[in-house]
gemmi code that builds the backbone of each chain (N, CA, C; Angstrom):
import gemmi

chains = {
    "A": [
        ("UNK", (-15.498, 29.025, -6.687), (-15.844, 27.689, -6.190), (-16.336, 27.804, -4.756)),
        ("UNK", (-17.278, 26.870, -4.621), (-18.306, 27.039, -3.610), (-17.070, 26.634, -2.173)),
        ("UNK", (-16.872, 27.150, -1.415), (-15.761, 26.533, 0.106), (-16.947, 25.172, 0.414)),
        ("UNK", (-17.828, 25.399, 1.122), (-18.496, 24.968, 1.649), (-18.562, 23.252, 0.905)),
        ("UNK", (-18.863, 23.045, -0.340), (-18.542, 22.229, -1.212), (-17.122, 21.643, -1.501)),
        ("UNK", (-16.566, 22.341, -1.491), (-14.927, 21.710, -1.221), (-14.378, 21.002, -0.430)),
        ("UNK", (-14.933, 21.821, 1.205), (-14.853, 21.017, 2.688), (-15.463, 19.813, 2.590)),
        ("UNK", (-16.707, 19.912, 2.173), (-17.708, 18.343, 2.278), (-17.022, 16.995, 1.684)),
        ("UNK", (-16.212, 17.750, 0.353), (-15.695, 17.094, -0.769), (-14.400, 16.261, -0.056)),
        ("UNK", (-13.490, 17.268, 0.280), (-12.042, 17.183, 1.669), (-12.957, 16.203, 2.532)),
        ("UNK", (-13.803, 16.538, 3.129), (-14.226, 15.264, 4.512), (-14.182, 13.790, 3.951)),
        ("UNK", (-14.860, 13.591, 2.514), (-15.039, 12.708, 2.249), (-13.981, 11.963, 1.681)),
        ("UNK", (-12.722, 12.419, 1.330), (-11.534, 12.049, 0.547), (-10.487, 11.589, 1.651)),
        ("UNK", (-10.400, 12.562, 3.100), (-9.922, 12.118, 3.873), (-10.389, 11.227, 4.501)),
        ("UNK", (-11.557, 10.806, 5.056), (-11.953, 9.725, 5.552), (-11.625, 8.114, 4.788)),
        ("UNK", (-11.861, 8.904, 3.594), (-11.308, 7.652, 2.214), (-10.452, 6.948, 2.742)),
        ("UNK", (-9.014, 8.029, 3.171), (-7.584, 7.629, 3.115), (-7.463, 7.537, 4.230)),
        ("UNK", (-8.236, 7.364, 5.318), (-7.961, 7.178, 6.835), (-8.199, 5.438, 6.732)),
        ("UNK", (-9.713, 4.960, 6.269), (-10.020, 3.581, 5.879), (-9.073, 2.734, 5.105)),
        ("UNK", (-8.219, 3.375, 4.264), (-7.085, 2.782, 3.178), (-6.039, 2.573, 3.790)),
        ("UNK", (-5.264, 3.668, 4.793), (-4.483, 3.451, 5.758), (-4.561, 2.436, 6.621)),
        ("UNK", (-5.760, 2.248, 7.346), (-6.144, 1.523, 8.358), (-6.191, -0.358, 7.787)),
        ("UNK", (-6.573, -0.028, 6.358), (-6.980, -1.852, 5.811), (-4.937, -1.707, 5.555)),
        ("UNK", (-4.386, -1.193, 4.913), (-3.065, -1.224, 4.607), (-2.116, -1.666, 6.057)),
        ("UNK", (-2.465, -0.791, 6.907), (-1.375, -1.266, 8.038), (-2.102, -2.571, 9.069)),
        ("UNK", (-2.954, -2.913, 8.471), (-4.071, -4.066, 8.531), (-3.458, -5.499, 8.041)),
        ("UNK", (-3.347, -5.072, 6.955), (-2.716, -6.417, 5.874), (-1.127, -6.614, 6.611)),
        ("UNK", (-0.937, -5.598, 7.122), (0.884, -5.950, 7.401), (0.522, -6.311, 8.879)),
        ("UNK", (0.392, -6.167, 9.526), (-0.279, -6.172, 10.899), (-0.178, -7.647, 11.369)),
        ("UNK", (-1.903, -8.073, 10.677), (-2.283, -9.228, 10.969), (-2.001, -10.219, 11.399)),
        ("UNK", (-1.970, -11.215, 12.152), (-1.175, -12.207, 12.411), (-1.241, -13.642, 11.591)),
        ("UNK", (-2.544, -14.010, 10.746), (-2.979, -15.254, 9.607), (-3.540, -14.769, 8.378)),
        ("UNK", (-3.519, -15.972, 7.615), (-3.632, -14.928, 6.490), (-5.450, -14.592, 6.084)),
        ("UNK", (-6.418, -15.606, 7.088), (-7.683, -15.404, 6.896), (-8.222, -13.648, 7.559)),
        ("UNK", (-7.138, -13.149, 8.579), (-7.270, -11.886, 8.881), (-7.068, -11.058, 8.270)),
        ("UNK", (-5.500, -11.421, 7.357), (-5.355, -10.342, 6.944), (-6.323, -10.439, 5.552)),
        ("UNK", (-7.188, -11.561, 5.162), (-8.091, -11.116, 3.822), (-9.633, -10.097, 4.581)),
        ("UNK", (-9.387, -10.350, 5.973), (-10.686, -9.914, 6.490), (-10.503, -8.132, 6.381)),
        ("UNK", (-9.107, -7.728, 6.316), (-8.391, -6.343, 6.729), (-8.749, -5.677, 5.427)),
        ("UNK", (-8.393, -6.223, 4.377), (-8.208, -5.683, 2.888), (-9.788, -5.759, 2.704)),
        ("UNK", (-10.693, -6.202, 3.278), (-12.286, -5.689, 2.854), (-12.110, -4.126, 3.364)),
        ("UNK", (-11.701, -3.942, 4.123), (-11.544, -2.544, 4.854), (-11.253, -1.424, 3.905)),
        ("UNK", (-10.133, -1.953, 2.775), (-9.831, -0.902, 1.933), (-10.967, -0.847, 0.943)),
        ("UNK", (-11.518, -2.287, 0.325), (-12.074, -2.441, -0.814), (-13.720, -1.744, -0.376)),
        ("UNK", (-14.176, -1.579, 0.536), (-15.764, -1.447, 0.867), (-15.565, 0.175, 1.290)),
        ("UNK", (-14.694, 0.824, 2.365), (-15.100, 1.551, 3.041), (-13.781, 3.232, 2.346)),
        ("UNK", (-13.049, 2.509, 2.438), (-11.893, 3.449, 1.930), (-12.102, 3.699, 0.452)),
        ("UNK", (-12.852, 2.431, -0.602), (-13.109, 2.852, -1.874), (-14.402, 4.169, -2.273)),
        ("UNK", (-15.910, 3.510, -1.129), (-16.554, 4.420, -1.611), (-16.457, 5.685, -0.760)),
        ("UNK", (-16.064, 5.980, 0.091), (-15.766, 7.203, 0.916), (-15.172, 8.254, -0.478)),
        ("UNK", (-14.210, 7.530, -0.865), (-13.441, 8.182, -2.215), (-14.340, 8.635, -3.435)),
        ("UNK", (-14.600, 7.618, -3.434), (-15.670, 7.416, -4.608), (-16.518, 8.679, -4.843)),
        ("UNK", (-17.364, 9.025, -3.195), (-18.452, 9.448, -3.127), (-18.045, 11.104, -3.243)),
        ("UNK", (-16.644, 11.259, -2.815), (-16.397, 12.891, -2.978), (-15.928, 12.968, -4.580)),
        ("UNK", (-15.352, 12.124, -5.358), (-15.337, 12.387, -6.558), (-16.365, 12.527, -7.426)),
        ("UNK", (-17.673, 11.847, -6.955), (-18.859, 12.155, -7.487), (-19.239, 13.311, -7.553)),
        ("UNK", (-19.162, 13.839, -6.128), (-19.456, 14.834, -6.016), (-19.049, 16.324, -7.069)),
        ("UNK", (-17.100, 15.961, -6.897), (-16.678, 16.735, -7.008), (-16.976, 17.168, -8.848)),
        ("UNK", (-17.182, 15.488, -9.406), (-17.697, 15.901, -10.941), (-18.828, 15.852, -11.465)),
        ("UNK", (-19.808, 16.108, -10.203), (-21.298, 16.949, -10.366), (-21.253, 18.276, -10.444)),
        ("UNK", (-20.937, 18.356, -9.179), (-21.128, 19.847, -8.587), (-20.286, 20.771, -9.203)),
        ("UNK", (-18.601, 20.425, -9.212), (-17.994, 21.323, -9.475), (-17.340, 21.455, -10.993)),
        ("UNK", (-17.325, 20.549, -11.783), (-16.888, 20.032, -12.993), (-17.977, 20.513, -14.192)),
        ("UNK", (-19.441, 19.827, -13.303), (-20.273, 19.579, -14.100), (-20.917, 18.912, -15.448)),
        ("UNK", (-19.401, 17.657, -14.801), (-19.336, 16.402, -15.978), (-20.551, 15.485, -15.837)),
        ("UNK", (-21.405, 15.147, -16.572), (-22.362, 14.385, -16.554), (-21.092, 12.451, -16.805)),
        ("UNK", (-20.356, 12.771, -17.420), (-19.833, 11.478, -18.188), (-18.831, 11.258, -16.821)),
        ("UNK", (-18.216, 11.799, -16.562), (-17.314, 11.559, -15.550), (-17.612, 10.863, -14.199)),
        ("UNK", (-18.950, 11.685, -13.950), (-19.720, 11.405, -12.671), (-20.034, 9.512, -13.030)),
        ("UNK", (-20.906, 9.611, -14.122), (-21.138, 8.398, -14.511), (-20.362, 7.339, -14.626)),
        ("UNK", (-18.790, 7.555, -15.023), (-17.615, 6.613, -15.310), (-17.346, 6.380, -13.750)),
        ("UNK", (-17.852, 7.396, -12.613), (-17.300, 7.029, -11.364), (-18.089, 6.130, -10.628)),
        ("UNK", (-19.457, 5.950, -11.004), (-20.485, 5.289, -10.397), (-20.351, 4.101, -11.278)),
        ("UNK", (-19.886, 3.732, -12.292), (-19.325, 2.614, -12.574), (-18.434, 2.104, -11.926)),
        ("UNK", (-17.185, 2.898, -11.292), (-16.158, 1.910, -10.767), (-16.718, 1.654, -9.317)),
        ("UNK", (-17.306, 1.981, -8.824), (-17.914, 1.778, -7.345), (-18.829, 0.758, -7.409)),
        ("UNK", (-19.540, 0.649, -8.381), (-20.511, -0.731, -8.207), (-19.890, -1.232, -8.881)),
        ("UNK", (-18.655, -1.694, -9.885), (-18.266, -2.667, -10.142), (-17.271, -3.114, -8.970)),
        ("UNK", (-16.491, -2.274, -8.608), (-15.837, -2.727, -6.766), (-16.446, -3.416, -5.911)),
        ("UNK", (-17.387, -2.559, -5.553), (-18.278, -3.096, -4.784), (-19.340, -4.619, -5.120)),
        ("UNK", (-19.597, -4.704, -6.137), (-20.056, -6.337, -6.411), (-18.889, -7.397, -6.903)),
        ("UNK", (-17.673, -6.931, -7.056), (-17.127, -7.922, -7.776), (-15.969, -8.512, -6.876)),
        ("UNK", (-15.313, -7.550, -5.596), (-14.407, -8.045, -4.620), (-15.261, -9.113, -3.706)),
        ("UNK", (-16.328, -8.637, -3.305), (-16.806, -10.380, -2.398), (-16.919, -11.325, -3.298)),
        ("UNK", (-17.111, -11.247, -4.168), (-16.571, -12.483, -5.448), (-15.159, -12.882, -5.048)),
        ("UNK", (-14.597, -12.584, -5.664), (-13.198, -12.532, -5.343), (-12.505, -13.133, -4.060)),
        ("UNK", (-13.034, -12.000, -3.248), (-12.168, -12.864, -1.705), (-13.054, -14.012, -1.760)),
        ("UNK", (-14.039, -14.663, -2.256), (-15.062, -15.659, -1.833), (-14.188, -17.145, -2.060)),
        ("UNK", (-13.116, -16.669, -3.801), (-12.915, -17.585, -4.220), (-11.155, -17.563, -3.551)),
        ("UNK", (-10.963, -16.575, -3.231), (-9.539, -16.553, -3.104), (-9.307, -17.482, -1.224)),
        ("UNK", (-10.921, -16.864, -0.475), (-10.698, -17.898, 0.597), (-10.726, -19.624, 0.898)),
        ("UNK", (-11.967, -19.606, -0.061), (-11.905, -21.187, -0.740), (-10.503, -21.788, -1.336)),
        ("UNK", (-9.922, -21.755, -2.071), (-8.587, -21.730, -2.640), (-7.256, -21.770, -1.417)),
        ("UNK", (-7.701, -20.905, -0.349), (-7.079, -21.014, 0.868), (-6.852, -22.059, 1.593)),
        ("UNK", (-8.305, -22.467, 1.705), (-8.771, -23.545, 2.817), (-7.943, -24.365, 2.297)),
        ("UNK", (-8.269, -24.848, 0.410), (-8.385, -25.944, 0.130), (-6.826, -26.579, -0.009)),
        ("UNK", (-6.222, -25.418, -0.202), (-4.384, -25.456, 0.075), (-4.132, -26.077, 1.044)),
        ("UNK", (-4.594, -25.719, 2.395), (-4.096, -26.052, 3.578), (-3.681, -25.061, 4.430)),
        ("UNK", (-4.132, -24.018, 4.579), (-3.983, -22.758, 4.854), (-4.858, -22.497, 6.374)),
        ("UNK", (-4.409, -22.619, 7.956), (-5.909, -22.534, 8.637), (-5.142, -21.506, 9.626)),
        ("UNK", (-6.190, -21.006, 10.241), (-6.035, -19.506, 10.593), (-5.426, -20.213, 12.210)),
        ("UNK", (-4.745, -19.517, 13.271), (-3.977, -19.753, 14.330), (-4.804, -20.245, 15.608)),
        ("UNK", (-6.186, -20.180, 15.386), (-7.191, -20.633, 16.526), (-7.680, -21.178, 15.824)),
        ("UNK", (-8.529, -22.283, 16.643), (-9.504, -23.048, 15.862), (-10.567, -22.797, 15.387)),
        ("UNK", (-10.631, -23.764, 14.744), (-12.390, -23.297, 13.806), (-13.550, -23.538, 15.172)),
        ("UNK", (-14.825, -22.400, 14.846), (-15.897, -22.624, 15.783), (-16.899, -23.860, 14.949)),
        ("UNK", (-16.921, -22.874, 13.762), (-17.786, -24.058, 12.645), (-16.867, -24.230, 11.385)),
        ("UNK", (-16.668, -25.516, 11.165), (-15.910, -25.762, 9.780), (-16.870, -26.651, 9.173)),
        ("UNK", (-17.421, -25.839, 8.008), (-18.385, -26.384, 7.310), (-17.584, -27.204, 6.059)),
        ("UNK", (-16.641, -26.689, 5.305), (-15.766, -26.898, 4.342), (-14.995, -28.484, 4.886)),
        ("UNK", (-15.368, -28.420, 5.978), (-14.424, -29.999, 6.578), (-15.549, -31.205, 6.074)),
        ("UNK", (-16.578, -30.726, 6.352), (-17.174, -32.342, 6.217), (-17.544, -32.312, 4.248)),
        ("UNK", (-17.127, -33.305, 3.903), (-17.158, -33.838, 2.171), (-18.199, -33.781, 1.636)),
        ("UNK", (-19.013, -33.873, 2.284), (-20.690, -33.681, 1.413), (-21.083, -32.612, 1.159)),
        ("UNK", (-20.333, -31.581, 2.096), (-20.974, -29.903, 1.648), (-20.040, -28.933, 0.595)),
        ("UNK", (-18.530, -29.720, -0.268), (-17.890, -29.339, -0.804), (-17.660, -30.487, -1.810)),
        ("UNK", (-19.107, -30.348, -2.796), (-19.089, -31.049, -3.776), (-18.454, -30.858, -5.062)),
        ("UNK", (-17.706, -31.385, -6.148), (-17.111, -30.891, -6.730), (-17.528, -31.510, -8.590)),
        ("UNK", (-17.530, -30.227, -9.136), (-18.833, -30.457, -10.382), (-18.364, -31.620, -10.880)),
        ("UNK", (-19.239, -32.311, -11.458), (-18.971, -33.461, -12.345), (-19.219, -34.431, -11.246)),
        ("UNK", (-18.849, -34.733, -10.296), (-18.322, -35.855, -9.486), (-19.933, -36.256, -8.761)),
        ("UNK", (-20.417, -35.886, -8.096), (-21.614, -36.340, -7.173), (-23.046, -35.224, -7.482)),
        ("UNK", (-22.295, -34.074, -8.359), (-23.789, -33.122, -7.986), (-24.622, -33.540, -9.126)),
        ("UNK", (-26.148, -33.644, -8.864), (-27.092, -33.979, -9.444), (-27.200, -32.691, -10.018)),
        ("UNK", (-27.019, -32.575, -11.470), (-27.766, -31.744, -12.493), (-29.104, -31.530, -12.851)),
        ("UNK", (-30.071, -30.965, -12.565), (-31.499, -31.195, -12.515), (-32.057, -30.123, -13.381)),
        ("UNK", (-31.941, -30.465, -14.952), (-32.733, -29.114, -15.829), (-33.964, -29.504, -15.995)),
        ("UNK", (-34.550, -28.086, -16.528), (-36.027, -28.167, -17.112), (-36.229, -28.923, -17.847)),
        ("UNK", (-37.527, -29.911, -17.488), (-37.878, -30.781, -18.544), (-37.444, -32.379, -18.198)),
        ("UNK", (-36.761, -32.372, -17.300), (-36.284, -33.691, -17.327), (-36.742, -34.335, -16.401)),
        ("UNK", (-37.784, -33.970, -15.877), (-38.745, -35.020, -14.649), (-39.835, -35.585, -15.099)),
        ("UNK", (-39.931, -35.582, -16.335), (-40.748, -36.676, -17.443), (-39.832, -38.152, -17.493)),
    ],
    "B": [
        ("UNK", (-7.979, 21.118, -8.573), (-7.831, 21.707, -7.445), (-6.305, 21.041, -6.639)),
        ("UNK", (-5.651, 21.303, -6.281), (-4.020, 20.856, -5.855), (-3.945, 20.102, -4.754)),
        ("UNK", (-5.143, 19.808, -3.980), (-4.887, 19.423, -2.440), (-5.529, 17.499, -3.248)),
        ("UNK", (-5.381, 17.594, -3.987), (-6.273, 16.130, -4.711), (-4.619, 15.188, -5.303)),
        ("UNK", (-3.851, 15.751, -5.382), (-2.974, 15.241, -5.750), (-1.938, 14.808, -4.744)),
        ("UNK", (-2.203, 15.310, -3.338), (-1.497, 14.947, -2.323), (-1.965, 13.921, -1.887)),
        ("UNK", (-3.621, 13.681, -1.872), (-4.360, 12.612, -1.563), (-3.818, 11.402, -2.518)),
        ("UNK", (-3.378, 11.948, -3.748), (-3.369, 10.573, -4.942), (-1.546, 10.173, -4.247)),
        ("UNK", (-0.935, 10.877, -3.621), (0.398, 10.831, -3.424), (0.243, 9.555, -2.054)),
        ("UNK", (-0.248, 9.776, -1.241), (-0.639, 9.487, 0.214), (-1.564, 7.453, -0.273)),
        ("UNK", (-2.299, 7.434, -1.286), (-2.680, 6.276, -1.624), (-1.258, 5.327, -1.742)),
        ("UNK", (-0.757, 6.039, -2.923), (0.419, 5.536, -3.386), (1.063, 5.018, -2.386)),
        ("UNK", (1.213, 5.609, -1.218), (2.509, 5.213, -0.389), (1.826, 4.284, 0.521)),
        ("UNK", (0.665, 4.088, 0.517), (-0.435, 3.056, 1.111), (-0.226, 1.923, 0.043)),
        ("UNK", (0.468, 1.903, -0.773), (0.646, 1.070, -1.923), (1.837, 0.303, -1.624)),
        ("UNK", (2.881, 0.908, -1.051), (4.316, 0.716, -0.539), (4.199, 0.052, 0.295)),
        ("UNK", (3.107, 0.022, 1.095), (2.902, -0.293, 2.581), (2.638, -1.925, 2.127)),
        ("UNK", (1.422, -2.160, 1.595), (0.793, -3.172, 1.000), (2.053, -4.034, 0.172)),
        ("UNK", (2.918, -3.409, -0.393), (3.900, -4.533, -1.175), (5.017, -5.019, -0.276)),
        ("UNK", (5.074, -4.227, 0.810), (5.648, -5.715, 1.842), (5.006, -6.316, 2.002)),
        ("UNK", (3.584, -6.210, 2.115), (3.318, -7.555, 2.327), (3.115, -8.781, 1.225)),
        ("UNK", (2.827, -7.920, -0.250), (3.469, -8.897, -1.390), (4.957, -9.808, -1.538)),
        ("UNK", (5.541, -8.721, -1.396), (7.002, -9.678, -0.846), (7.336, -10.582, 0.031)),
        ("UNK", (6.864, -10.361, 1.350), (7.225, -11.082, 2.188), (6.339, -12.417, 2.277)),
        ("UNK", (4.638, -12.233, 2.458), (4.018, -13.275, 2.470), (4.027, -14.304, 2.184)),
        ("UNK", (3.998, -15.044, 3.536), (4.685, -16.900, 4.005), (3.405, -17.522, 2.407)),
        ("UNK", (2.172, -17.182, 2.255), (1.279, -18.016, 1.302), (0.923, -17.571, 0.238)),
        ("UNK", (0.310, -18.259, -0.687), (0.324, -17.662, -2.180), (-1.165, -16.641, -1.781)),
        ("UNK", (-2.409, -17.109, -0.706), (-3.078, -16.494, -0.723), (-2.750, -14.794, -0.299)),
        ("UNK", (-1.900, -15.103, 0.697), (-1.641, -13.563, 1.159), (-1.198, -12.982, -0.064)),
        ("UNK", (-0.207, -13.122, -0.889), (0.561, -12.276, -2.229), (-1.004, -12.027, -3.023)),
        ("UNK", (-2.123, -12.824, -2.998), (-2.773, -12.471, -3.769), (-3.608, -11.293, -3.164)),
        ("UNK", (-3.875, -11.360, -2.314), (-5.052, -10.097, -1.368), (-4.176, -9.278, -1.300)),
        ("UNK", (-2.511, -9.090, -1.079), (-1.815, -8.050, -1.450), (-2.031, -7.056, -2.912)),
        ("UNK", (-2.059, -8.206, -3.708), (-1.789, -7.634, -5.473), (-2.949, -6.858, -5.775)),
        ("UNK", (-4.148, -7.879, -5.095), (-5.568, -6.779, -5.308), (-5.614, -5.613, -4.612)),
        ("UNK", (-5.158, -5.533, -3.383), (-5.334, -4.212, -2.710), (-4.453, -2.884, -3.677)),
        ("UNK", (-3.293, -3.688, -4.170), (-2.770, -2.451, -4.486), (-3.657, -2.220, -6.006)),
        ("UNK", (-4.029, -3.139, -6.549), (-5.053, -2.943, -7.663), (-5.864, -1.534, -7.593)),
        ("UNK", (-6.620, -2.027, -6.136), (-7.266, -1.201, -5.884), (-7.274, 0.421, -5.505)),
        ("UNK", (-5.969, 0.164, -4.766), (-5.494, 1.628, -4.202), (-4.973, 2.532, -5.489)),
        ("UNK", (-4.598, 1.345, -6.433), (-3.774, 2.367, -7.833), (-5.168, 3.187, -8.621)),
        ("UNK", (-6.480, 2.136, -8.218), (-7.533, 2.844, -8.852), (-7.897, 4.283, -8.337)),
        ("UNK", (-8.233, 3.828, -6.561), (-8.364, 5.508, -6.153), (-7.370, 6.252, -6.664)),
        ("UNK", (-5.700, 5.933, -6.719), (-5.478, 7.292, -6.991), (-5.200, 7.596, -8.280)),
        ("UNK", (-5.435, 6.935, -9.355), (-5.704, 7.391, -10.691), (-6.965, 8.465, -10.699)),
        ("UNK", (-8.234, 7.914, -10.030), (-9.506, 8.437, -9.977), (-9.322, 10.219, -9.036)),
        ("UNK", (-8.469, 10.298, -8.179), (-7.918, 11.536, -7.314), (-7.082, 12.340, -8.445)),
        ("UNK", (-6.078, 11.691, -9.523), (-5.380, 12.538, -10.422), (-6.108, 12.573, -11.691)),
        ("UNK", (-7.116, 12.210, -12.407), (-8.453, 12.508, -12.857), (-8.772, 13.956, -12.031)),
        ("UNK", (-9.210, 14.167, -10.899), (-9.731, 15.337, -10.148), (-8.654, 16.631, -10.382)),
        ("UNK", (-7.457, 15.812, -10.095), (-6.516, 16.865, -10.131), (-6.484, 17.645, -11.590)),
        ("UNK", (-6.626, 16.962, -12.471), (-6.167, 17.681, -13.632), (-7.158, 17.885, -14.377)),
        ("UNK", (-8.588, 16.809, -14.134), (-9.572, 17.518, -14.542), (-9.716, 16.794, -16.100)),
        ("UNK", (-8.954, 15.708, -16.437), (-9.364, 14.937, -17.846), (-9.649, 13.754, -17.290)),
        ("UNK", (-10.731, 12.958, -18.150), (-11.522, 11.653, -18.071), (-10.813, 10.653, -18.514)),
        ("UNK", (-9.863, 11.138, -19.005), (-9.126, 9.946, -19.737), (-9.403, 8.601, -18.414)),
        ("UNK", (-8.064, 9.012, -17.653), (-7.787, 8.333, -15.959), (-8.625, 7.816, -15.523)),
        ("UNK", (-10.441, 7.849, -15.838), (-11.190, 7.070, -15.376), (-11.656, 5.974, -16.089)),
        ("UNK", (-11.144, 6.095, -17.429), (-11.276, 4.881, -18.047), (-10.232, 3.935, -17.827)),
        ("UNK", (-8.987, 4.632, -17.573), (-7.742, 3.611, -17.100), (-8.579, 2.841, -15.995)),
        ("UNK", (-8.709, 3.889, -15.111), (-9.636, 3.572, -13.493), (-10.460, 1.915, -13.879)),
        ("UNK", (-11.560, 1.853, -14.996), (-12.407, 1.064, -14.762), (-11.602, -0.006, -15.421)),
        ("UNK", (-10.855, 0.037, -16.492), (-10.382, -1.052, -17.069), (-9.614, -1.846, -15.806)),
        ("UNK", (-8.387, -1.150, -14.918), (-7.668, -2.029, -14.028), (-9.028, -2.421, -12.980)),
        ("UNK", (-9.686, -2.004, -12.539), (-10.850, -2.431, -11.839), (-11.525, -3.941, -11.818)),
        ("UNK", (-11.698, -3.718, -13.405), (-12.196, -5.231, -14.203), (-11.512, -5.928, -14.326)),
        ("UNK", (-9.829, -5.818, -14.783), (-8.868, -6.680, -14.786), (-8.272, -7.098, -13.375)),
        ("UNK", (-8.624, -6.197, -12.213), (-7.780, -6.731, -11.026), (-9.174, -8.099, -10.535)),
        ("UNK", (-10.468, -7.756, -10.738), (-11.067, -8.556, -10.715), (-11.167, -9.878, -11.560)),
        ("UNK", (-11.026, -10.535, -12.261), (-10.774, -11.165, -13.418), (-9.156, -11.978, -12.660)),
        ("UNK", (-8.437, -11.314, -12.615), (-7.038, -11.767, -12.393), (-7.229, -12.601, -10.817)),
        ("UNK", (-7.944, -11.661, -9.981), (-8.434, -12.222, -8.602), (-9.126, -13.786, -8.553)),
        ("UNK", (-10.091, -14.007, -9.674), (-10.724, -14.821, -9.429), (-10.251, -15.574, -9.885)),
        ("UNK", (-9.548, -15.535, -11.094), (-8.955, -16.652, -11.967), (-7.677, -17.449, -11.292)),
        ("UNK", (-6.674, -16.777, -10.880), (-5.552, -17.394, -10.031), (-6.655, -17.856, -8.622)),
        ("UNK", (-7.475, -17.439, -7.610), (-7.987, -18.370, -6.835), (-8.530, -19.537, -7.445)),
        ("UNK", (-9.303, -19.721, -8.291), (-9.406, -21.077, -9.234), (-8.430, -21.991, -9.550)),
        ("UNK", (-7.057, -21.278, -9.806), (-5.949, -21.887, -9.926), (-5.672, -22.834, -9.093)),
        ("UNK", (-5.437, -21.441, -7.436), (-4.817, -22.484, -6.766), (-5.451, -23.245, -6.147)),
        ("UNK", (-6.958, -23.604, -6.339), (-7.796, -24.546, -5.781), (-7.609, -25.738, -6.589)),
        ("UNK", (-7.504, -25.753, -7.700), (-7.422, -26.734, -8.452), (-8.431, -27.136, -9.587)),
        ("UNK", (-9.524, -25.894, -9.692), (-10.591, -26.535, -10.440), (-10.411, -25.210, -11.544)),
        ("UNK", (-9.126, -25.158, -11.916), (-9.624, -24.529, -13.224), (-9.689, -25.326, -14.642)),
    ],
}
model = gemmi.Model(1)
for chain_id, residues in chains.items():
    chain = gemmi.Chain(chain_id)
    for i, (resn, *xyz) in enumerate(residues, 1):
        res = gemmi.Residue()
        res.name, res.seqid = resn, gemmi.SeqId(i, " ")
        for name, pos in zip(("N", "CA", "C"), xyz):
            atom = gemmi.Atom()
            atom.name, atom.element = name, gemmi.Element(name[0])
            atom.pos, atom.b_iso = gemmi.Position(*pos), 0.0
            res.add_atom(atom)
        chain.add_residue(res)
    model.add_chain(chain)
structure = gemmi.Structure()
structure.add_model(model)
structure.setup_entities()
């Protein structure tokens, strides 16, 4: 086995777990809870594909799994597109609790009623075809 | 390779770290950005003991909790907003 390839592989696994550490003692840390959702992007973006990217590696180069490599580039773009989903709805859900972070808001868009319309109630449905 | 399983050991306890703050957290939102992180961290190190031992199985575990920690994420925020 190639060293040289191993090290690259090691750089990238530790850096992983330096970012995972850092969002982890992040989440405990924090002082509100809009920070600590800001902390846990830390693990989900930077600590996932750092990881990600040496396991790719490691089941290209050194494995020489075509399927493996592939099952790994699945979990990275499904991570990666599906957590800002997620915190999107989990911060909304926040607000709407009553949940507000320890300083004030600069812009609170979610405060004024017209920009947090709620389906059925006021939003105009506008499909194809119906401006006849 | 053996140094991959210390890494999957070292997530884990980044996992420990994260469930105080499941426990303790004053709001339902915090328990939830807790539950996903460790979602997440259980994925890397399934995906690190995959490396270690060198079977694919672990990466299908990998993608299934992936999809389900997502799914579970969005659905309880819907909850507690009120518009499910």
């Amino acid at each position: 086995m190639n060293i040289v390839l191993r090290v690259i592989i090691d750089i990238f696994i530790v850096g992983g777990c330096f970012f995972a550490f850092a969002g982890a003692v992040g989440i405990v840390r924090m002082p509100d809870t809009f920070s600590r959702m800001q902390s846990s992007t830390n693990i989900t973006t930077l600590g996932v594909l750092l990881t990600l990217v040496g396991a790719f590696l490691y089941f290209l180069l050194v494995m020489h799994s075509w399927g493996s490599a592939a099952k790994v580039v699945v979990i990275g773009v499904l991570t990666v597109v599906a957590n800002p989903v997620g915190g999107h709805a989990v911060a909304r859900a926040a607000y709407r609790i009553g949940v507000r972070p320890k300083r004030e808001f600069v812009v609170d868009d979610l405060a004024d009623p017209a920009s947090c319309v709620e389906p059925g109630e006021q939003a105009e449905v506008v499909k194809e075809g119906d401006e006849a | 390779m053996t140094e991959y399983i210390y890494f999957a050991i070292f997530y884990i306890l980044c996992c420990f770290i994260v469930i105080w703050r499941l426990i303790k957290g004053p709001t339902a939102p915090d328990r939830l950005v807790a539950g996903d992180c460790v979602d997440v961290l259980t994925d890397m190190a399934l995906v690190l003991v995959a490396m270690f031992s060198g079977r694919g199985i672990y990466l299908d575990i990998a993608i299934v909790t992936a999809i389900l920690g997502f799914l579970s994420q969005v659905l309880i925020g819907k909850y507690l907003e009120g518009t499910l």
